[in-house]
C-alpha positions as CSV (number, residue, x, y, z in Angstrom):
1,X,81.7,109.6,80.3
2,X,79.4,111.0,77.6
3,X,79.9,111.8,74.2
4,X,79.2,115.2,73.0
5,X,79.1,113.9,69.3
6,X,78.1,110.6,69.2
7,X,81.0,109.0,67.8
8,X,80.1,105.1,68.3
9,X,76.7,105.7,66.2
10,X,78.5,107.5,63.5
11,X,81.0,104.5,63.2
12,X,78.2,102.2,63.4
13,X,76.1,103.9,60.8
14,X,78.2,105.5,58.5
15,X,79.4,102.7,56.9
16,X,75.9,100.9,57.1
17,X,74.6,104.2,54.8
18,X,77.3,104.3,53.1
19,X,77.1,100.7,51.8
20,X,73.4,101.6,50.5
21,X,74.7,104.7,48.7
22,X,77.2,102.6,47.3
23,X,75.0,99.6,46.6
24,X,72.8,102.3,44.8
25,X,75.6,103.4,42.8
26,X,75.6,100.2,40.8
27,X,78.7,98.9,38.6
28,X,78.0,101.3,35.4
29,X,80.6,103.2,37.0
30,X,83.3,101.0,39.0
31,X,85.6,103.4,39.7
32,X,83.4,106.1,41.0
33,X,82.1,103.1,42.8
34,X,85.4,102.1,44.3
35,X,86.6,105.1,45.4
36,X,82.8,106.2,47.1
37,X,83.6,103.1,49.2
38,X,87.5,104.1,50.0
39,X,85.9,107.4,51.2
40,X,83.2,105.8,53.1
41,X,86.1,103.4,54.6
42,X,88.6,106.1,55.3
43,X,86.1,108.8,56.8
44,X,84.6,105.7,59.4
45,X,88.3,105.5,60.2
46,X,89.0,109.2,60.5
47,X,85.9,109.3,62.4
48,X,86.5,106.2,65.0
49,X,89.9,107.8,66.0
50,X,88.6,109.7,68.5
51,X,87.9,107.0,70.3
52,X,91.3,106.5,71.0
53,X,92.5,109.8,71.4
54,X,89.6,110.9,73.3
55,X,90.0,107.8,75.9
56,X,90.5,108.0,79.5
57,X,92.9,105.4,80.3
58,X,92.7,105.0,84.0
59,X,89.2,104.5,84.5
60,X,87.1,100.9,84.0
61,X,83.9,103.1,82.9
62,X,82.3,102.8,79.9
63,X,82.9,105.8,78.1
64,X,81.7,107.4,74.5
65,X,78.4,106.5,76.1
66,X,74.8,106.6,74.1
67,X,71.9,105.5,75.2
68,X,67.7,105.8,73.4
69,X,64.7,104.0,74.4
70,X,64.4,101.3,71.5
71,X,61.5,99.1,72.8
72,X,60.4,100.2,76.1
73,X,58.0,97.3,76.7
74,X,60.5,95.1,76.9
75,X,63.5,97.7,77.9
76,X,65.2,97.3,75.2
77,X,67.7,100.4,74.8
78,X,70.4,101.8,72.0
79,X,72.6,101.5,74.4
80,X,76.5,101.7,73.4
81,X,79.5,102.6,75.4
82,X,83.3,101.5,74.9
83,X,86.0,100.5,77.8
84,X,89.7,99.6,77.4
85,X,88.7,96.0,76.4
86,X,86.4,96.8,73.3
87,X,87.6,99.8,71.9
88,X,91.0,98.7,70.2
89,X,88.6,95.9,68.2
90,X,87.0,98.6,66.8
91,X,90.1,100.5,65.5
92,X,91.2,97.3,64.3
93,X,88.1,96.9,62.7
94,X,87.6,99.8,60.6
95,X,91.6,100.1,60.2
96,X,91.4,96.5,58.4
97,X,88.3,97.6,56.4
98,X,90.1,100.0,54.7
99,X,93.3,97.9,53.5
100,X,90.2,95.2,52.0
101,X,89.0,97.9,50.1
102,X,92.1,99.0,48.5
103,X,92.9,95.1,48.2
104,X,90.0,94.4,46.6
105,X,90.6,97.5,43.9
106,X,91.8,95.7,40.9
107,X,90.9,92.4,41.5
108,X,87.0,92.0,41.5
109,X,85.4,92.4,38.2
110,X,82.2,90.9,39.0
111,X,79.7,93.2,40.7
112,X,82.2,95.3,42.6
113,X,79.2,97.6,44.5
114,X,77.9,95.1,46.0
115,X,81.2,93.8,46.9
116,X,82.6,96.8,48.7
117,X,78.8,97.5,50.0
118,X,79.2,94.0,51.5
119,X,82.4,94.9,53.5
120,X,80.9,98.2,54.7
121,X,77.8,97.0,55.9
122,X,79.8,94.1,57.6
123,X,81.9,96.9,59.2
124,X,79.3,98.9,60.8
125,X,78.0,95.5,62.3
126,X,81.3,94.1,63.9
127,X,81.8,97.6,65.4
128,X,78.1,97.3,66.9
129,X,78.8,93.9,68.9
130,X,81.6,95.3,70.0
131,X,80.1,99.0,71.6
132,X,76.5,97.3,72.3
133,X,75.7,97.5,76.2
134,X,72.2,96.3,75.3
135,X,72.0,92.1,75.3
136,X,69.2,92.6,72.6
137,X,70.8,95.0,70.3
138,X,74.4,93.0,70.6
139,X,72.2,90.5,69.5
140,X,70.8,92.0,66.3
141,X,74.6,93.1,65.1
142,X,76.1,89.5,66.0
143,X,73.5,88.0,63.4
144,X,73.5,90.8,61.1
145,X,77.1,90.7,60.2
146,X,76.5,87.4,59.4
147,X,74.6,88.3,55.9
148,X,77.4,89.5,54.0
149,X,79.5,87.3,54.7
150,X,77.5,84.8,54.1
151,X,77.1,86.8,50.5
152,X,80.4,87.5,49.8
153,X,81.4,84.3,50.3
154,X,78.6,82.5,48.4
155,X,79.0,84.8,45.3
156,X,82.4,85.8,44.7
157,X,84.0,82.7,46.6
158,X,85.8,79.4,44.5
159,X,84.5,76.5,43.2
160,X,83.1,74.9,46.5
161,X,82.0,77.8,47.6
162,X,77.9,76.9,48.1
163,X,79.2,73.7,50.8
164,X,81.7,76.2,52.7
165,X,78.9,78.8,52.6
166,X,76.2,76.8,54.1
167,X,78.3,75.2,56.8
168,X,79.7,78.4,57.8
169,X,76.4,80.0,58.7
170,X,75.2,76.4,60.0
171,X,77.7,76.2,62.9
172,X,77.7,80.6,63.3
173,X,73.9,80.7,63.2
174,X,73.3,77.3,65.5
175,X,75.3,78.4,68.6
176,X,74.1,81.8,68.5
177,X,70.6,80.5,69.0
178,X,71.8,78.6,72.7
179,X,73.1,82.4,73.2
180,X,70.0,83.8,72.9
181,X,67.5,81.5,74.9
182,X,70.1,82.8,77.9
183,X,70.2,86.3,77.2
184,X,66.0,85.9,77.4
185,X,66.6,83.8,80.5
186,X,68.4,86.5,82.0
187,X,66.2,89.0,81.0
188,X,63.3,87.0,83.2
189,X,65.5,86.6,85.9
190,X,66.6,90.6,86.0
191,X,63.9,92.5,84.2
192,X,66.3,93.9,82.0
193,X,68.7,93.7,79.0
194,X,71.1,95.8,80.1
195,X,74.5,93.8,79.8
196,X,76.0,95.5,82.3
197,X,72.9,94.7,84.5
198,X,73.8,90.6,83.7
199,X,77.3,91.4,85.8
200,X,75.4,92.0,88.8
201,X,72.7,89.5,88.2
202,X,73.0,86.2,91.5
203,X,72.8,83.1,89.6
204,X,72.9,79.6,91.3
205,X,75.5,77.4,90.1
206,X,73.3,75.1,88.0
207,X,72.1,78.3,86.2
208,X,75.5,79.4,85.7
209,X,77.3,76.2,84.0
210,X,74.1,76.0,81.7
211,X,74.3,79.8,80.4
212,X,77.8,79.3,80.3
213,X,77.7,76.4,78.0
214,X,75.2,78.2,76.1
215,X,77.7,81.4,75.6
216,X,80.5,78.9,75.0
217,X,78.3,77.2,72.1
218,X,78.2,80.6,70.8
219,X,81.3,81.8,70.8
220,X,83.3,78.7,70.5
221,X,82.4,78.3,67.3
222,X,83.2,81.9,66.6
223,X,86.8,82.0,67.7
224,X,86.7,78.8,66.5
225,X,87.6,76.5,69.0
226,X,88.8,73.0,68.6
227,X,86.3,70.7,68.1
228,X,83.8,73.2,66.8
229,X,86.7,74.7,64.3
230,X,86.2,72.7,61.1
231,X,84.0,75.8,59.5
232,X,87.0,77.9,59.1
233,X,89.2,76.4,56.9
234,X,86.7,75.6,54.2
235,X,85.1,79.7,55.0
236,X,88.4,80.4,54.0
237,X,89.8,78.2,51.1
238,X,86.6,79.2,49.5
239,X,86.3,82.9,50.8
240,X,87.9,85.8,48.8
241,X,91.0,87.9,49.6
242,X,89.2,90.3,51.1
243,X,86.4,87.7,53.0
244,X,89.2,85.9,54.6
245,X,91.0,88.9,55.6
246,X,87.9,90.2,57.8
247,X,87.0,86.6,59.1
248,X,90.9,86.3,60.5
249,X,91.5,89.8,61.5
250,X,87.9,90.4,63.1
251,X,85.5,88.0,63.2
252,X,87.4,85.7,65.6
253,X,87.9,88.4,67.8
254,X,84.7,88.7,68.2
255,X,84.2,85.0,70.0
256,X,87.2,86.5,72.1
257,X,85.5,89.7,72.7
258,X,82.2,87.5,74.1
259,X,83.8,85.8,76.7
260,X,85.2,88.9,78.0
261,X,82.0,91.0,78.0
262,X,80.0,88.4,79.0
263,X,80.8,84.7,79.6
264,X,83.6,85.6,82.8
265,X,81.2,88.7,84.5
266,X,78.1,86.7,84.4
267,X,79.1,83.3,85.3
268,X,82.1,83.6,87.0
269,X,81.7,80.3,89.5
270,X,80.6,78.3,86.0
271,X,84.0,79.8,84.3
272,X,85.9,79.4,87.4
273,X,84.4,75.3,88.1
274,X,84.8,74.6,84.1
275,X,88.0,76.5,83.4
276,X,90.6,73.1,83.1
277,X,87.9,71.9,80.2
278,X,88.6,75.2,78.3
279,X,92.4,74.8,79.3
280,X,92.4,71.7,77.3
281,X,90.0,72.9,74.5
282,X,92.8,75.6,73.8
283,X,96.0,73.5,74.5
284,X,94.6,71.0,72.1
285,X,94.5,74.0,69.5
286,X,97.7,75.5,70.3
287,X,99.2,72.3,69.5
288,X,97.4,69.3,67.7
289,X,96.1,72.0,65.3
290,X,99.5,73.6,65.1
291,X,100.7,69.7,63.7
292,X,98.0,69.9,61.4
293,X,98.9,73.2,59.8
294,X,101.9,71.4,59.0
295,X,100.5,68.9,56.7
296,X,98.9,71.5,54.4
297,X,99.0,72.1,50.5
298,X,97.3,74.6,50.0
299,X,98.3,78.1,51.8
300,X,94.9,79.1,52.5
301,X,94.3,76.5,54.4
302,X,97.8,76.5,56.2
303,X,97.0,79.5,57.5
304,X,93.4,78.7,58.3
305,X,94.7,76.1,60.7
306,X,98.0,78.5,61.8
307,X,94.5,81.1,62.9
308,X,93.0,78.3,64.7
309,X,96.2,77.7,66.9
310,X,96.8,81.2,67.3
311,X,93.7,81.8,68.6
312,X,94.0,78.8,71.0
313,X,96.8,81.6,73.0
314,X,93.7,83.9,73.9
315,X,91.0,81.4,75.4
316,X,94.2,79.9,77.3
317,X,94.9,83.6,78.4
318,X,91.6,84.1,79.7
319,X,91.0,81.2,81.7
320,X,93.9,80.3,82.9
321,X,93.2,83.6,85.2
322,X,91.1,81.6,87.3
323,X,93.7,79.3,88.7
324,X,96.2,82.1,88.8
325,X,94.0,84.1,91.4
326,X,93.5,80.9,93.4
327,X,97.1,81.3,93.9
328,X,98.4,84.3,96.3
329,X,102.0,84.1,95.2
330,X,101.1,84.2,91.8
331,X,100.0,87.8,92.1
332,X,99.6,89.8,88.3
333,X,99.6,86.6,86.8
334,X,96.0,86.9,85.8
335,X,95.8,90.3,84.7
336,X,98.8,88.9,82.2
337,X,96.8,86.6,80.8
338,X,93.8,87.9,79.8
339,X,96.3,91.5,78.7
340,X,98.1,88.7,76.6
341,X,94.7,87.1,75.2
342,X,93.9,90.8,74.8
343,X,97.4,91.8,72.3
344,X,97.2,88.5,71.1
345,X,93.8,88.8,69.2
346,X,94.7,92.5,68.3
347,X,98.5,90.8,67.1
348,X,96.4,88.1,65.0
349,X,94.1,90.8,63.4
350,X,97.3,92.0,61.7
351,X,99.0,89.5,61.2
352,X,96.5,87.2,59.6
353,X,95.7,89.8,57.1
354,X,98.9,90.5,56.1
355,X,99.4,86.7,55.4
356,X,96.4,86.1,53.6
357,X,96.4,89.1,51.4
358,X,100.3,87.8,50.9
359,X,98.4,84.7,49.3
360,X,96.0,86.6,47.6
361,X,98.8,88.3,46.0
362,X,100.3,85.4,44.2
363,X,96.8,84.2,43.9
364,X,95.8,87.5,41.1
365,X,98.8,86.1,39.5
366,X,98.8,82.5,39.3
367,X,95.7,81.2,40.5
368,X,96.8,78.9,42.5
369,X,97.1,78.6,46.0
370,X,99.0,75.2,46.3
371,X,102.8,75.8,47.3
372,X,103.8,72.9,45.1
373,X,103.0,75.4,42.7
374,X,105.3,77.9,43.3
375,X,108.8,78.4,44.1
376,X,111.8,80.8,43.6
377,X,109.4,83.8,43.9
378,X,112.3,86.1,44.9
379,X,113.8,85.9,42.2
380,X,111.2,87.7,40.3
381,X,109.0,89.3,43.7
382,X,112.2,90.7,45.6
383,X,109.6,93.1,47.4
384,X,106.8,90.8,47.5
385,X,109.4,88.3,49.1
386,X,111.0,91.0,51.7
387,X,107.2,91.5,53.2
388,X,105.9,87.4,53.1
389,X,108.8,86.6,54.8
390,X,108.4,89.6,57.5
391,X,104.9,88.1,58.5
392,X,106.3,84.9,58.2
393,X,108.2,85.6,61.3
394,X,106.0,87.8,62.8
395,X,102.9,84.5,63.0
396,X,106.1,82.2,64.0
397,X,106.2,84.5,67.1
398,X,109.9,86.2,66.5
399,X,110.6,88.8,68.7
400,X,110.4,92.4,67.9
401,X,107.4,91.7,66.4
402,X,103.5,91.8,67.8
403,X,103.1,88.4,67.2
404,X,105.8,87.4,70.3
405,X,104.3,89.8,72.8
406,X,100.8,88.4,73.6
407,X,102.1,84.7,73.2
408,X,105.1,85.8,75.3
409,X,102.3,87.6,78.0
410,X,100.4,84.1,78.0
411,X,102.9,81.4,78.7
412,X,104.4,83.8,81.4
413,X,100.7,83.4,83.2
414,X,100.8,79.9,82.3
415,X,103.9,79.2,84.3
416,X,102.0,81.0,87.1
417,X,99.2,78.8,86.9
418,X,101.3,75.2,86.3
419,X,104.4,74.4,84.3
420,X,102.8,72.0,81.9
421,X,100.3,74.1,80.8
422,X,103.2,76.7,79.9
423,X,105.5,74.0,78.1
424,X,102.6,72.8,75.7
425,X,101.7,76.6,75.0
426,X,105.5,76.9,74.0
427,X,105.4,74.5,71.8
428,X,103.9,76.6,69.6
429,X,106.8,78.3,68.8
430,X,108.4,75.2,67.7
431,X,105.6,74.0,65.6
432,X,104.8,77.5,64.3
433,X,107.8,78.1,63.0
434,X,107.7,75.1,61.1
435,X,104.6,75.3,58.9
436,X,105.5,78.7,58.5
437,X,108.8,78.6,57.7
438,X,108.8,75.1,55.2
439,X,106.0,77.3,53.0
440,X,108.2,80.4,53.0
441,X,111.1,78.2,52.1
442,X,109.2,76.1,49.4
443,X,107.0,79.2,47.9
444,X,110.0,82.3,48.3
445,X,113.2,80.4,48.0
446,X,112.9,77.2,46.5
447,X,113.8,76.1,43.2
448,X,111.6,77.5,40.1
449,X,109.0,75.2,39.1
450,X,107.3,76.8,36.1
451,X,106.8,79.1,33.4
452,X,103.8,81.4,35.7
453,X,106.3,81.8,38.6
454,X,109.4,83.2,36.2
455,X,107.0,85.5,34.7
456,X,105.3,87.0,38.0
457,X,106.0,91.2,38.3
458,X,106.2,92.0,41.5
459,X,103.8,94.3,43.9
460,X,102.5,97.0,42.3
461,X,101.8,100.7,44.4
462,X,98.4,99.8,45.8
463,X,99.3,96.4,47.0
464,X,102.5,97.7,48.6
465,X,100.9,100.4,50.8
466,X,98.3,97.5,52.0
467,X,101.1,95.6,53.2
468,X,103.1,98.3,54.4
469,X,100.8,99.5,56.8
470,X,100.3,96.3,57.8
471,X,103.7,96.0,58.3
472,X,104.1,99.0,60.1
473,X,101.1,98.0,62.5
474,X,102.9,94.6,63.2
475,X,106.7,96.5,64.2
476,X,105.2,99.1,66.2
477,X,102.7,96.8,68.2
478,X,106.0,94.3,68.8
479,X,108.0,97.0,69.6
480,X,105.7,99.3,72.0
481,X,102.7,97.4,72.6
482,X,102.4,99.6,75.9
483,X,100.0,102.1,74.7
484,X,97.5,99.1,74.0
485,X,98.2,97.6,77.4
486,X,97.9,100.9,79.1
487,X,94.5,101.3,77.5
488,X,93.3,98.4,78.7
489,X,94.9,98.0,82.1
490,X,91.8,99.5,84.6
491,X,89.1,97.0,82.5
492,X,90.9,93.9,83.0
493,X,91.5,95.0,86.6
494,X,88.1,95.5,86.7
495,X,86.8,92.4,85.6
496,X,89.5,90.6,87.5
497,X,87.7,92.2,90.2
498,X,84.7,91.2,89.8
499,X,85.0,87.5,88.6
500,X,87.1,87.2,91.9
501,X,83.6,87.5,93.9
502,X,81.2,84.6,93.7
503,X,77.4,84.9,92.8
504,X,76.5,82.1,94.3
């Protein structure tokens, strides 16, 4: 299907040029400022709805499809096209942008242009890796929506924010580099850079477990995995409101998104022979990590590590397909888990920004994020209270909200595939509910511990419609998560289908 307006490019670019108009507003004016960038981020919204609306559910094509010669030498096309796999991230995407604009309203002083610019031109990169078709131009955006927030974390970040800055792009930057040696290895191989061109691409196995360990380099450290995960909670500690919320809700994903689109269709013998390794990679994150969460101090940090486990769910939900399909009785099992992995990283995007602008919250107010610090919040928070504890169950997986279905979806596969693999994903419930649940009770309900905490107003109107949409996002996705499943259904059957076939 082809777009008769070309809806990907305008939610690519608009926010790109919108960020320089807002960049060249400058902070003489910050509230002209601001509310340029609330229209830029509402209108890419409004504008990347279509995509939704305008989607044909039962077909595995790409759709919205756009495609220009870039550099012909080398074939290198603007190619973009959605399918059911990439086009909810990009409604989550520019859906979160917005609520970090409105959170970031009142709260940055310094240089707010080129904050909000930051966050726009970050946007229309993450919606770029996730509609590019070309391996080259995926490429560009996957490194470009690295800049800001590299900036925004280096200038508006806390007091170690230089260290956390610097490793951040160390560990992003290095495994992207082992990405694209393969993507020009393929390139040699095929005579093109069409992605979609890699699926059909014959590889011998060698070739396959060495681009496959140069994609999982890659993305990895994106999601991140355990042992390559030690970026993220300093990112975040360090990061602002608004930084964190984009790294949790979207920037993960986006290691997700690349096994997906490329890792499973291009090497699917390498994914199917090395699949038990990333079994264990995400078991080990689903529960060591989980144990460490529950040592934290500092809430930022607890639910850096809570991200990390969380994330563990979709890597488990994605491999542990291959061992499902070896498996004729366990028929449906696979599609479950990679649909899981799937609601699971859309689940997380909401979640995790409801529970770190929850922190950033208390943070305006107290500046601190230690939960020593705080205590008996509901007393003087009663509506700040009702909504932390509301996500609070929603990341300890209760049910009714999104955060149960895609965990549910996965250790349902997991059974499929072997017993033990299912019991150590449970687990999470158990230990989830623990970290989560001893900060609620020490930070909402415990005893008063100072002066700041008996003095705190509650949300004002701006912060309350942040978290109520985020709260509406979370119910209805728990609730009815079937539209998103239905979108994705024929790609995931799709790609089942094709990872089922060796290239050897």
């Amino acid at each position: 299907m082809t777009a008769e307006l070309p809806i990907l490019s305008l939610t690519i670019w608009l926010p790109i040029l919108g960020g320089m108009l807002v960049l060249g507003s400058g902070d003489k004016a910050p509230n002209v400022t601001k509310w340029l960038a609330l229209a830029i981020a509402v209108a890419t919204f409004l504008v990347s709805l279509p995509l939704y609306t305008g989607f044909q559910a039962g077909t595995a094509e790409m759709q919205f499809v756009e495609r220009a010669a870039w550099i012909p030498a080398f074939d290198v096309n603007y190619h973009l096209g959605v399918d059911g796999i990439s086009m909810p991230l990009i409604l989550l995407t520019t859906f979160v942008t917005v609520l970090v604009i409105v959170a970031g309203w009142e709260v940055i002083e310094y240089k707010p242009a080129q904050y909000m610019a930051a966050f726009l031109f970050m946007e229309g990169a993450m919606v770029g890796v996730f509609s590019a078709l070309d391996a080259i131009l995926f490429y560009v955006f996957w490194e470009a929506m690295l800049i800001p927030m590299f900036l925004i974390i280096g200038i508006w970040g806390g007091p170690n924010r230089v260290y956390a800055t610097i490793k951040f792009f160390l560990y992003t930057f290095l495994g992207s580099v082992f990405m694209l040696v393969a993507l020009i290895y393929m390139y040699t191989q095929s005579g093109t850079f069409e992605i979609l061109g890699f699926h059909e691409l014959r590889l011998g196995m060698r070739e396959q477990v060495l681009i496959f360990l140069a994609f999982l380099l890659a993305f990895a450290v994106k999601v991140p995995m355990w042992p390559v995960h030690t970026w993220l909670p300093d990112a975040h500690v360090e990061a602002p409101t608004g930084g964190s919320v984009v790294l949790a809700a979207i920037m993960l994903k986006i290691g997700g998104y690349g096994f997906l689109r490329l890792s499973l269709p291009i090497t699917p013998d390498a994914s199917n022979y090395l699949d038990l390794m990333i079994i264990t990679m995400s078991l080990i994150a689903v529960v060591y990590i989980g144990f460490v969460a529950l040592v934290q101090q500092d809430m930022k940090k607890l639910i850096a590590y809570s991200s990390i486990s969380h994330m563990g769910f979709v890597t488990l939900g994605f491999f542990i397909a291959f061992i499902v399909m070896s498996r004729p009785e366990a028929q449906g099992g696979a599609a479950l888990g990679i649909e899981g992995g799937m609601v699971q990283m859309v689940s997380h995007g909401f979640i995790s920004a409801a529970m770190f602008l929850c922190v950033g919250v208390l943070y305006d107010r107290v500046h601190s994020r230690q939960i020593a610090d705080y205590g008996g919040v509901v007393n003087t928070m009663p509506w700040f209270a009702a909504f932390m504890v509301f996500f609070a169950m929603a990341n300890a997986g209760l049910p009714g909200t999104s955060g149960f279905v895609g965990e549910f979806m996965v250790i349902l596969a997991s059974f499929r595939a072997d017993f033990w693999f299912a019991f150590l994903a449970a687990t999470t419930l158990i230990i989830g509910a623990a970290y989560t649940l001893w900060m609620v009770k020490r930070v909402v309900f415990g005893e008063v511990t100072g002066g700041k905490v008996a003095e705190l107003s509650d949300i004002n109107g701006r912060e309350a419609v942040v978290l109520g949409a985020l709260a509406v996002a979370v119910l209805a996705l728990g609730l009815w998560p079937q539209p998103l499943i239905e979108v994705m259904g024929a790609s995931v059957d799709n790609l089942l289908r094709h990872i089922a076939v060796s290239k050897l």
